[in-house]
C-alpha positions in Angstrom: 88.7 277.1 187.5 91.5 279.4 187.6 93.1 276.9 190.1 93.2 274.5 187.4 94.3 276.7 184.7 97.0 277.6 187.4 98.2 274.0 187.6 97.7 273.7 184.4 100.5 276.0 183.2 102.8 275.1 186.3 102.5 271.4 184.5 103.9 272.6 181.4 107.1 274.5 182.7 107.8 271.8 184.7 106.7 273.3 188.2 104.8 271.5 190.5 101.3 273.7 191.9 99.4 272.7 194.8 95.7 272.9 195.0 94.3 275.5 197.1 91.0 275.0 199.0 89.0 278.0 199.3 91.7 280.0 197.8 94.1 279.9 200.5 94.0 276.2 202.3 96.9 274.4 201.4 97.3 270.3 201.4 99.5 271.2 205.0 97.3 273.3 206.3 94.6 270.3 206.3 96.6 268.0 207.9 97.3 270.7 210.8 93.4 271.2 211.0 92.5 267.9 210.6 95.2 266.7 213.6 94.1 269.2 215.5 90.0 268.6 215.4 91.5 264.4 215.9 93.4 265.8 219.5 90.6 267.8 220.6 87.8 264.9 220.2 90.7 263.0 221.9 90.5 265.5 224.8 86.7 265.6 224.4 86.5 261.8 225.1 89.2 261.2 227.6 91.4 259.0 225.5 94.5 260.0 227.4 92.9 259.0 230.8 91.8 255.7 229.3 95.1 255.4 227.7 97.6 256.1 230.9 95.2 253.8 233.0 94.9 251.2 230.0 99.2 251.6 230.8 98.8 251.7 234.5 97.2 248.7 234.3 99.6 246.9 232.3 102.2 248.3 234.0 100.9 247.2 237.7 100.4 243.5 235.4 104.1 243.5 234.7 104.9 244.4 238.3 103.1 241.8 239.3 104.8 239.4 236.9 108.3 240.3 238.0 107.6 240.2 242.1 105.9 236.4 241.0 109.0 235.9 239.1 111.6 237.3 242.3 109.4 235.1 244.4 110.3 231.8 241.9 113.7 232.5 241.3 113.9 233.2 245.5 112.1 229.6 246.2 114.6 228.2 243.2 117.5 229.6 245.0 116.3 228.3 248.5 115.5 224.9 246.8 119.6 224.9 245.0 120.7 225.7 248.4 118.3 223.4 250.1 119.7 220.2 247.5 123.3 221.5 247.8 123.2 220.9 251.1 121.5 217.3 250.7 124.1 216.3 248.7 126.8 217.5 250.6 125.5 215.5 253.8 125.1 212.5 251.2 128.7 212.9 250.3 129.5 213.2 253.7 127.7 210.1 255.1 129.1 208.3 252.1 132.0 209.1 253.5 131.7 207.8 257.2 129.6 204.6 256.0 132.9 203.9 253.9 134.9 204.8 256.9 132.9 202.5 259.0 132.5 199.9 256.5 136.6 200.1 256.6 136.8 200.0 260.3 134.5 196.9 260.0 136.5 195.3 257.7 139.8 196.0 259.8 137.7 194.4 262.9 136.9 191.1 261.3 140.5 190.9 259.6 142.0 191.2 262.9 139.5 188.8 264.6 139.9 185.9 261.9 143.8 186.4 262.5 143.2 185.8 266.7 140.6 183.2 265.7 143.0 181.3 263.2 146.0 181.6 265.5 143.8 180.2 268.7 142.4 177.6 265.9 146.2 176.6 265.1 147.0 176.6 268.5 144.7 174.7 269.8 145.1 171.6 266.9 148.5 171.9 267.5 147.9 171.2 271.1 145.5 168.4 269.8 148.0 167.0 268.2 150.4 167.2 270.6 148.4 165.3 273.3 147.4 162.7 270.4 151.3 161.6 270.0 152.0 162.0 273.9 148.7 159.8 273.9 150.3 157.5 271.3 153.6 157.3 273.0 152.0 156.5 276.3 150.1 153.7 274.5 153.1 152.7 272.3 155.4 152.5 275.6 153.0 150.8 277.9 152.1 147.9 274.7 156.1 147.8 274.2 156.2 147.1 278.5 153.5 144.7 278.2 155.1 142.8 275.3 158.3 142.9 277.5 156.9 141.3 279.9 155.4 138.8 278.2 158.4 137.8 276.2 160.1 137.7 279.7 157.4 135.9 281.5 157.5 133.2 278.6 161.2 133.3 278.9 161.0 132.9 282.6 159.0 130.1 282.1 161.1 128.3 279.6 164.1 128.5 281.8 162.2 127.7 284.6 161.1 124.7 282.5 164.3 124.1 281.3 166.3 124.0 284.5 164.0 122.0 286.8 162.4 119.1 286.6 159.4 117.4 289.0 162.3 116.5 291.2 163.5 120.0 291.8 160.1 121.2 291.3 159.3 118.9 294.3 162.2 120.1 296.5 161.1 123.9 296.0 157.7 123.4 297.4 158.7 121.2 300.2 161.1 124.0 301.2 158.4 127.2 300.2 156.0 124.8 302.8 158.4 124.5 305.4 159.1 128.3 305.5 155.5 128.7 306.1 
């Protein structure tokens, strides 16, 4: 009661009283007692051992974790390099496919030019024997027609000049030479 009566007055001039337990246990001096019995059970029950291997345990987890996750970023790396290299020797046999694919292509360039030039030499010797072939043929129908014409000229003088007569006289004499 004389607590009360205590706050009581220290209401009206404004103060502000704390209640006292037992007389002398202040609001503070419960929260010290009552953290201190709260440690103690702590203690009692071996909440710090559960509590550092409760972290042990996570912390040997997230170990764990990170060597998995050296080990990925290792196989990544090794698997970058692996494909950097892949594609390099792509671009490289690009390259000497193109090369050869250019050298080909230089090849059959070179052997349609020896082909077409053989090709045009040989029509133009075809065609060269063809009109040696056609003036052989034009000469020897030109000799033949000469001779013709000159046989039936021959003839028509022969005709002309002689008669059965002379004709007569020429084979008497052609038989006496025999």
């Amino acid at each position: 009661m004389a607590n009360l009566m205590l706050l009581a007055a220290a209401a009206e001039h404004g103060e502000s009283a704390e209640l006292l337990a037992f007389g002398f246990v202040t609001p503070g001096m419960w929260v010290a007692l009552s953290m201190t019995v709260l440690i103690l059970v702590a203690l009692k029950l071996g909440v710090a051992g559960k509590l550092t291997s409760g972290l042990d345990s996570s912390i040997a987890e997230i170990r764990k974790q990170l060597d998995e996750a050296k080990a990925l970023r290792a196989d990544a790396e090794a698997l970058r390099k692996e494909y950097a290299d892949k594609i390099a020797n792509a671009e490289k046999d690009a390259l000497a496919m193109l090369e050869h694919a250019r050298t080909e292509a230089d090849a059959i360039v070179a052997k349609a030019e020896t082909d077409a030039k053989a090709m045009v030499a040989r029509r133009e010797k075809m065609a060269s024997d063809k009109i040696t072939a056609a003036e052989r043929s034009a000469v020897a129908e030109i000799q033949a027609k000469a001779a013709s014409t000159a046989a039936a000229a021959a003839a028509r003088l022969i005709a002309g000049g002689h008669g059965a007569t002379a004709d007569q006289a020429l084979v008497d004499e052609a038989i006496s030479a025999i």
